[in-house]
N, C-alpha and C positions, 0 to 999 in steps of 0.2 A: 767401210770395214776397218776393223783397229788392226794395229798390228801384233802378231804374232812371237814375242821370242821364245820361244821352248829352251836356252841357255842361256837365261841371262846370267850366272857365273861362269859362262865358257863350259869347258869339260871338265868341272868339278861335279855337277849334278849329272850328266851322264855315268859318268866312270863310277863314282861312289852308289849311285840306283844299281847298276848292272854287277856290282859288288855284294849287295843286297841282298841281288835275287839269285845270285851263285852260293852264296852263303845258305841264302832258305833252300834251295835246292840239293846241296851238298849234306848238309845236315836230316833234310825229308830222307833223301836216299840212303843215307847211311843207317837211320832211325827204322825203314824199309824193309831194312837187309836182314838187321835184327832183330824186327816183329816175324820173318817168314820162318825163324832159325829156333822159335819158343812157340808154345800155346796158352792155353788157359788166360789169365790175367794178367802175364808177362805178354804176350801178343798184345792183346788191346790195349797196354799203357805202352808201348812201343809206337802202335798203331795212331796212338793220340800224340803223341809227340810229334810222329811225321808229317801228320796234319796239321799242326799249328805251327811247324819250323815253315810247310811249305807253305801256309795263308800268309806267316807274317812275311816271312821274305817278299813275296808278291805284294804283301799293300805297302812295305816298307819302301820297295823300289818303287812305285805306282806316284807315293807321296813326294819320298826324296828325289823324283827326276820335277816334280811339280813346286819343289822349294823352285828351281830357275824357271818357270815359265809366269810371264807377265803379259799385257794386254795395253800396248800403246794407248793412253786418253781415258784409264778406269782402272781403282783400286780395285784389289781383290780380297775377297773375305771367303769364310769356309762354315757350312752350316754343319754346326756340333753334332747334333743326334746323327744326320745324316753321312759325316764321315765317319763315328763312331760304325751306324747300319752295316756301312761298306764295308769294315772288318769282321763283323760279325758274320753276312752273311760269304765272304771266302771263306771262315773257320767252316762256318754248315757244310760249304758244299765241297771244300777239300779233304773234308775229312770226309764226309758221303764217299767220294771218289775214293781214296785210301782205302776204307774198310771194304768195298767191292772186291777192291782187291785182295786185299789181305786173307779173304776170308770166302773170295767165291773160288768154288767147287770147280768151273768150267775157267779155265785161264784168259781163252781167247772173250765169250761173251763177258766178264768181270772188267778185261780191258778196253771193250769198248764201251761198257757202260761207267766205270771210272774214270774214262778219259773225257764224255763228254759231259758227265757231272762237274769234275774238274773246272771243265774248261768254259761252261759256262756261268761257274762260279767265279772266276777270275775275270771274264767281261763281264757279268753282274758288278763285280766289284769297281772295276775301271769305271763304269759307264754313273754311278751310285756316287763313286767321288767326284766324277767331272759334274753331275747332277747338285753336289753341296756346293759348288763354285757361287759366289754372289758378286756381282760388278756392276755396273750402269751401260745395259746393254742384253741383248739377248744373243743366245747361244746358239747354232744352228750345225749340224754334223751331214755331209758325203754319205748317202745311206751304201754305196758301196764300200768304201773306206771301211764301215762300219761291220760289216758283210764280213771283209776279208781280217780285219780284226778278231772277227770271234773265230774264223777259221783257224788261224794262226795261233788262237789260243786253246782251243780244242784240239788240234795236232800236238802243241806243245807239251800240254797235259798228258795227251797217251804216250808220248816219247817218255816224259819222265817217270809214269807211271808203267811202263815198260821195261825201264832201267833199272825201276826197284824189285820188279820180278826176273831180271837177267844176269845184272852186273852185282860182282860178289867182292872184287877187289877196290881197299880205299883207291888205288890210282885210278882205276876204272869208272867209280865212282866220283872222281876229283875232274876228269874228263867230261863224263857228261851232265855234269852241274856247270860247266863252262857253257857248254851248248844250252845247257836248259835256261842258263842265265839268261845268254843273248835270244833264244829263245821268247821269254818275256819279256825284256826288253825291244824286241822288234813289235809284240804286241800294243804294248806301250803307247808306242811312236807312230804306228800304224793309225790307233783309232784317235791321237793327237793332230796327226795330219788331215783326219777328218773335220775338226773342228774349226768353225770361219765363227769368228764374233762380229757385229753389227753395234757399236759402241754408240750411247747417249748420253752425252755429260751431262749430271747433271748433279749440283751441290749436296745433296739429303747424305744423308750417314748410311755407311751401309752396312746392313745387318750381319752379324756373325762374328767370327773371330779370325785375325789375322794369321798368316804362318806361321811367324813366331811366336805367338803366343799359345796356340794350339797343336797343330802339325808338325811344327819339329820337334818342340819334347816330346809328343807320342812317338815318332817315328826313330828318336835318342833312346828312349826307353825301350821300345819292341828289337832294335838293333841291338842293343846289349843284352836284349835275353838270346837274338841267335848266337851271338858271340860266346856268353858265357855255358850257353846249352851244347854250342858246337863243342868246347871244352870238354865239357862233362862226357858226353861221347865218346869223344877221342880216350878221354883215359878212363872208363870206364871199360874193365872185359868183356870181349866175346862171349859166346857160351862155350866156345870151340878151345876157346886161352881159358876159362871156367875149369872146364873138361881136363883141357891137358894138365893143370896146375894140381887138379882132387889126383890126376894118374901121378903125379909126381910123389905127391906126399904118401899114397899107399905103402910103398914098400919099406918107407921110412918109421912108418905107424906099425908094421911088420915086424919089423928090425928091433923095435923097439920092444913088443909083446917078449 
């Protein structure tokens, strides 16, 4: 069996993943808050938002905790189409899970069909990226490990998907994006610990494309759109700061006549 390190820069690729996925979290729920508070076409492009802050977060942390993990006795590559799939198919199914919410009638049936849309689009996705790995060797995964991974991912999903129909304040919101981070993060590492390699040295080239040549500029790139999205949010108004601003300028417009 080869060995295992899931940090090989120490807790750089921990702390910065779990950063990640506080970030996609923090920004879905804030995006959330704001589609429940409009209708019309101000809802659903709210509603789109929350679903791609909360896909990318998830694949940004999935990939950035996978910049440190390496495999004693075998280079590792990453198959292009297929880790491209693996983001696509978390936008399909977090945004499935989103708009249930957003838009179903019954609270309670919307959260549990959003929660396990969700959540097992975010093991679709984990499982799609450990699936583009390429090394000299095969791969073998703990079918309980695996089990309790999508559990884990499925509960996490309905939490935070809970949080976007509960919690109204940014602090509140800033709270349980912490939770929802470590949340995904525990998913993570759950279905990581699942996985035993069986290593075959052997000279050929291996197909695909390396981290850094692939991986981490996607995952530079998708981290600077939550960062700069999380921005625009933040100083973008409420509808309620909207509201209060049109009541201010009334009597002024008034006064003026």
């Amino acid at each position: 069996m080869g060995h295992l390190d899931h940090a090989a820069f120490g807790w750089l690729t921990p702390v910065l993943s779990y950063a990640m996925a506080c970030t996609g979290a923090a920004l879905g729920l804030r995006c959330t808050v704001r589609a429940l508070g409009t209708n019309g076409r101000s809802r659903r492009n709210w509603l789109l938002a929350a679903a791609s802050a909360i896909a990318t977060g998830i694949w940004t942390m999935h990939f950035v905790a996978m910049l440190g993990f390496s495999v004693g006795g075998t280079e590792i590559r990453y198959d292009v189409p297929l880790t491209i799939l693996s983001l696509l198919v978390a936008l399909v199914f977090v945004g499935g899970g989103v708009f249930a919410v957003g838009y179903g009638r019954d609270r309670g049936r919307a959260l549990a069909l959003g929660g396990l849309t969700t959540g097992l689009g975010v093991a679709s996705m984990h499982y799609l990226g450990m699936a583009a790995l390429r090394l000299h060797g095969s791969v073998r995964y703990d079918p309980m490990l695996v089990g309790l991974s999508v559990v884990i991912a499925v509960v996490a999903a309905t939490a935070a998907l809970w949080a976007g129909l509960n919690i109204k304040s940014p602090v509140a919101v800033g709270g349980a994006s912490l939770v929802m981070g470590g949340a995904v993060s525990s998913m993570h590492y759950t279905g990581m610990l699942a996985v035993s390699v069986r290593v075959s040295p052997s000279g050929e080239a291996l197909p695909g494309a390396t981290v850094m040549q692939f991986v981490f500029p996607l995952a530079v790139g998708l981290g600077s759109y939550l960062f700069l999205t999380s921005a625009f949010v933040a100083l973008s108004p409420s509808a309620r700061e909207r509201e209060a601003s049109a009541a201010a300028q009334r009597p002024v417009e008034g006064a003026a006549r």
